[in-house]
C-alpha positions, 0 to 999 in steps of 0.5 A: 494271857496274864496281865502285866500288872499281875506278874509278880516279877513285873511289881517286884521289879517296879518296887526294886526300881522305886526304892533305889529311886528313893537312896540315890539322892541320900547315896548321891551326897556320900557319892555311893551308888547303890550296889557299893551301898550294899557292899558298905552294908555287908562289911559295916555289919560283918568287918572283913570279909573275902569276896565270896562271902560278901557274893553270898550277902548280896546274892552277887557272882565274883564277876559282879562284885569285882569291878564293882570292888576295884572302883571303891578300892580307888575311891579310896573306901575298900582295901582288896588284899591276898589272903596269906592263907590262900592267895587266890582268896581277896579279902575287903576292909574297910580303910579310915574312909569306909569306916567315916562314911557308916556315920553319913549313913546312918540317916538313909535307911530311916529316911527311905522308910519313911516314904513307904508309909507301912506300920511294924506289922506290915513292914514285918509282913513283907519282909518275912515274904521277900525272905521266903521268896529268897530261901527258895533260891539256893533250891530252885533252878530253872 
């Protein structure tokens, strides 16, 4: 039997736990939770975009994002429209609101990074691991 503490999954999932630890009280003075920061991150980047693609971003099912999107149209940061083109695709945009809340914003991720204490190098390293580790999700299946 393999250890806990040598599970990959277990120190992935500790790390995920810890990080978000560490935004909640920078999303907590912009009254974002995490995963709306993450929706907010894909459409600051990209403007526009239709439910799916920002699914594809997040690595996130319609099914997820739709609650999720329907509480930020009512908080007033998102606009969920009917494309002309095609009704059954929503679009999101960003309304005045959304928009205001990338300049609170622009603080968090420094501030986060700043608690990990890794140099360039090192950031660079995990980063292109966890990349890696992500390609392999549109080709593996259980």
């Amino acid at each position: 039997m393999i250890a806990l503490s040598e599970h990959l999954c277990f120190k992935t999932y500790a790390v995920s736990r810890y990080i978000t630890g560490l935004y909640k009280p920078y999303l907590d003075e912009i009254s974002l939770t995490y995963p709306q920061y993450l929706v907010m991150l894909v459409l600051w980047e990209n403007g526009e975009m239709n439910i799916g693609k920002i699914g594809e971003h997040l690595h996130l099912d319609n099914g997820t994002l739709t609650p999720l999107l329907k509480r930020m149209e009512k908080n007033g940061w998102v606009n969920r429209t009917r494309s002309l083109v095609d009704e059954r695709v929503v679009l999101i945009s960003l309304t005045k609101e959304g928009k205001a809340l990338q300049e609170e914003a622009k603080r968090i991720p420094e501030s986060v990074q700043g608690c990990f204490h890794l140099d360039e190098d090192k950031k660079q390293q995990l980063m292109s691991g966890l990349d890696e580790i992500l390609s392999t999700q549109s080709t593996s299946k259980i």
